[in-house]
N, C-alpha and C positions, 0 to 999 in steps of 0.2 A: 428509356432508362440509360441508354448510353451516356447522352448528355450530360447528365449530371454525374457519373462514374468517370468522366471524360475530368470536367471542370475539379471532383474530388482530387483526381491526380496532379494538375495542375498545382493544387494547392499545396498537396505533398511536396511536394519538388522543389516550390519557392525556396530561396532562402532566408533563412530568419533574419528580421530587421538588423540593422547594426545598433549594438549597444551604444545610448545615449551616455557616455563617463562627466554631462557636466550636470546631469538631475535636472533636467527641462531648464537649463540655464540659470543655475542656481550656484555651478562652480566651477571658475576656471584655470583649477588646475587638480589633478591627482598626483599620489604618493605610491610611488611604486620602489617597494622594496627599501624602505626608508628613504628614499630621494623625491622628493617633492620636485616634478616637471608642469608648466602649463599645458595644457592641452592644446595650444595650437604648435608645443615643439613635437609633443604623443602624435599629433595628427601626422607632420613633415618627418619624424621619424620612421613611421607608419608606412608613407606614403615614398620614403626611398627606401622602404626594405631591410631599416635597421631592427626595427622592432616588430614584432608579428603579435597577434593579440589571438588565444584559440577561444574563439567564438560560443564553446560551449562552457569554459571556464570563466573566460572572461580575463584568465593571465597573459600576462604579458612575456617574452622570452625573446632574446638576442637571435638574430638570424644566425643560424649555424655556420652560413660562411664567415660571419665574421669572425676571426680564428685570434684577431689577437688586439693589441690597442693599435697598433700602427692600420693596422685595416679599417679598424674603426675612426679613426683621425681618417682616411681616405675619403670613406663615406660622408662625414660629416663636412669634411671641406668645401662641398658645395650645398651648403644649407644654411641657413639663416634660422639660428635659434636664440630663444631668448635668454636661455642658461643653459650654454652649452657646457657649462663645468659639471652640471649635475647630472648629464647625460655619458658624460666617460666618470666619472667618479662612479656612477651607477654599475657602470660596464667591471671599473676596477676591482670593486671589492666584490661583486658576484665571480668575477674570470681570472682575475687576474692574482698569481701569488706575491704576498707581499712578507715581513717579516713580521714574528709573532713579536711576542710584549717582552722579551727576554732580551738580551743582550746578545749581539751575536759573533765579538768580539770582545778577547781580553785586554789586548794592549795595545794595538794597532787602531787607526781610524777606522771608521766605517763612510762609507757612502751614503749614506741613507742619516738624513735630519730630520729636523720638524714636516713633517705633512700635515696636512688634515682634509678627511672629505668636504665636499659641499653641503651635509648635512651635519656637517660638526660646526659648532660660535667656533670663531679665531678667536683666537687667545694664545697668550706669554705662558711661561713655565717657569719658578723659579726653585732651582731646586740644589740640594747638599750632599755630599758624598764623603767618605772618610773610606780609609784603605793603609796597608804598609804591605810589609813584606818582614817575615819572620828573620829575617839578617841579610844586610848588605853583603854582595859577594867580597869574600878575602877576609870577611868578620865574622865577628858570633853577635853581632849588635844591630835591632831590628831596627826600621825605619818605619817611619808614619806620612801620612800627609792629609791635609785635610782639602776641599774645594768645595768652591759655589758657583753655580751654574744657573745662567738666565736666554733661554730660547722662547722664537720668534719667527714668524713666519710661514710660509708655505711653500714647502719645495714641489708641493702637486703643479702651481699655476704662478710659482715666480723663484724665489729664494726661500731655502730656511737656514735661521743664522741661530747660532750659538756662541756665548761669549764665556770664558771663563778666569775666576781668580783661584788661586791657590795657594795656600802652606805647605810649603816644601820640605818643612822638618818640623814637627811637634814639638820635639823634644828644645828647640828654640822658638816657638811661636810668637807670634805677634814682631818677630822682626821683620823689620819692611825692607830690608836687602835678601828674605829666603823667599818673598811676595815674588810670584812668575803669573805671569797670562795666555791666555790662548783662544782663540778663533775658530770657527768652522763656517763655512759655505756651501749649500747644498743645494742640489736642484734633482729631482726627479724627471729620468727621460719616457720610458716605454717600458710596458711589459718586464716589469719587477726590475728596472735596470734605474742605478738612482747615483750621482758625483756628488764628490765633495772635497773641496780647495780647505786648509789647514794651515794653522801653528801652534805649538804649543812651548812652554818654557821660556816664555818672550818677554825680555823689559826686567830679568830678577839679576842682581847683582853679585850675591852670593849664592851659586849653587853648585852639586857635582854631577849634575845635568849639565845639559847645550841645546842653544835653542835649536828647534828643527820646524819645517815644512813639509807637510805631504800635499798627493792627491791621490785618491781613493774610487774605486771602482767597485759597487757591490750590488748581485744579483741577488733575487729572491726566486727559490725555485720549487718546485712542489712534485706529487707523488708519481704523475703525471711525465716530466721532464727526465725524473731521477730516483732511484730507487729508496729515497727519502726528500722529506723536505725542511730546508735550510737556507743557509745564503751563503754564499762565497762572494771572498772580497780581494781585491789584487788591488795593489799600490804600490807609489814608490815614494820615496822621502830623503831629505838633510838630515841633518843632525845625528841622531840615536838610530835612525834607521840606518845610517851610511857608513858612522867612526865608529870603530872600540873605545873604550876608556883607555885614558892613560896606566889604569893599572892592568888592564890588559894588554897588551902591546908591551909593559913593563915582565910580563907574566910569559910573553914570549908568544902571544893569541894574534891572528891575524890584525894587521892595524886597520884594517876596514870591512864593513860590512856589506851586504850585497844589494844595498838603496832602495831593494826590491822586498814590499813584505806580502802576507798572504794569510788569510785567516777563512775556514771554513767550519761551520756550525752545523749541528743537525737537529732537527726538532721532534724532544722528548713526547710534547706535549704542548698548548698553548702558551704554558708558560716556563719551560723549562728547556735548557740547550744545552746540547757537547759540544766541545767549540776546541779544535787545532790550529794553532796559528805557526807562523813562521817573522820575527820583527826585525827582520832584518840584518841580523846578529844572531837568534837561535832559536830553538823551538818548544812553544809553551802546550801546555793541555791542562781544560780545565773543564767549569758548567758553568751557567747563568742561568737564574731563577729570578722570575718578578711574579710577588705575593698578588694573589689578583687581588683587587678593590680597598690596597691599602697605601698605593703610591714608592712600594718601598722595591729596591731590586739587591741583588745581589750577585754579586762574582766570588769564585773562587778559583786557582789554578797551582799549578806548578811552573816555572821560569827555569830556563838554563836546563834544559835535560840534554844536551850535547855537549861538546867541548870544546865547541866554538868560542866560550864566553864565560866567565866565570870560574868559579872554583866547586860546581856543584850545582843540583838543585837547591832551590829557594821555594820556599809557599810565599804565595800571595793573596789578598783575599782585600772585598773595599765593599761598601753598604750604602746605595744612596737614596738619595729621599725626596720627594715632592714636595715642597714646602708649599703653596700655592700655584695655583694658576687662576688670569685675573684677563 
């Protein structure tokens, strides 16, 4: 009787075959977590310890050491995979905090342009915005502007660029001396950290604007890092970020501003943000809201709440729209 009490144990003890993930060779690749990997990158993943599969579920889950994307860019630097974008995009959107659908800045650049996962089509964006300001500072007479906006690209795995045209004053539209333009360039680095090179107000011949240039530095941070989560963004700029107006200066207001701006947001919700900025010149507070599944966002704020600048508070407020993407 031993014997076979001996061999039952035996059997106990083995451990269970390892899961076959291609169906007797039927498929060579699975979808884990919306990212569609081959199986021979799950196996070399597997087999340097990026990915662990628990045997009884059959899930898959990130090695705990791995803490962050730069650890994970370590790892993978000595692997040879067939789509290694899908394997950190994978990592990003599970671990990594990114910023919500809202706006996370009112009037200053952000950091952060086009991205898209590895399981999102590439595609353009072309999209419309209108916005003013309830009166120019030193008037009681409001201003408008309109713009159109066409992005491109991938700041995940190269550039994302943004181009823009704009109506600088409504109230004279369709002059092509108030027509200004403006630029963005963006690249995402690590671990919710994402640049962006800028112009804006460029090539218009009539305006009471000045062209400027930024660069822009903005984090994505979560509950985790911070007692909320949001994104701050530090930069510095020309133009509006650095001079006062001539009627300021007129007015007796510093003749320059501190080239340095800074905007920090915090997240209501998936779609909704309190957002403090600093432009350079003063400081604003407002929210940002994008309607989900309908392409449209919106800003509102307050401008000039110091006296550094202006003759008061201002409302501001602007509505923009996704016309297509293609």
């Amino acid at each position: 009787m031993r014997p076979l009490l001996l061999a039952l144990a035996i059997c106990l003890a083995a451990p269970a075959p390892a899961q076959d993930l291609s169906g007797a060779g039927r498929y060579d690749a699975v979808t884990i977590a919306g990212f569609t990997l081959p199986l021979t990158d799950v196996a070399r993943l597997e087999q340097a310890g990026v990915l662990r599969r628990d045997p009884g579920t059959g899930r898959f889950a990130f090695d705990p050491a791995v803490t962050s994307e730069r650890a994970l860019n370590d790892r993978l630097a000595g692997l040879t995979l067939d789509r290694p974008a899908a394997a950190r995009d994978m990592y990003r959107a599970a671990k990594v905090a990114l910023p919500n659908a809202a706006a996370h800045a009112l009037t200053v650049p952000s950091g952060f342009g086009p991205a898209r996962f590895a399981n999102q089509p590439a595609r353009a964006a072309l999209s419309a915005s209108i916005g003013g300001v309830n009166r120019v500072p030193y008037t009681a007479q409001g201003d408008g502007a309109l713009g159109l906006g066409l992005s491109f690209g991938n700041g995940f795995r190269g550039l994302g660029v943004g181009l823009m045209v704009s109506a600088n004053d409504l109230s004279d539209f369709g002059n092509p001396d108030r027509m200004s333009f403006g630029f963005s360039i963006s690249r995402y680095l690590w671990d919710g950290l994402s640049l962006s090179l800028g112009g804006e107000n460029l090539l218009v011949r009539d305006t009471d604007g000045e062209a400027s240039f930024s660069l822009a530095a903005s984090w994505a941070f979560d509950r985790v890092q911070m007692p909320f989560a949001g994104t701050l963004t530090f930069g510095a700029g020309s133009g509006r970020f650095a001079h006062a107006t001539p009627r300021d200066i007129a007015e007796g207001r510093a003749p320059r501003g501190t080239a340095v701006f800074a905007a920090l947001s915090a997240e209501v919700s998936d779609h909704l943000n309190l957002i403090a900025e600093w432009n350079g010149r003063n400081l604003n507070a407002g929210l940002a809201l994008a309607l989900p599944r309908t392409g449209v966002s919106v800003k509102l704020g307050v401008e000039n709440l110091t006296q550094h600048s202006g003759d008061g508070p201002i409302l501001t407020g602007s509505v923009g729209f996704t016309l297509i993407r293609f």
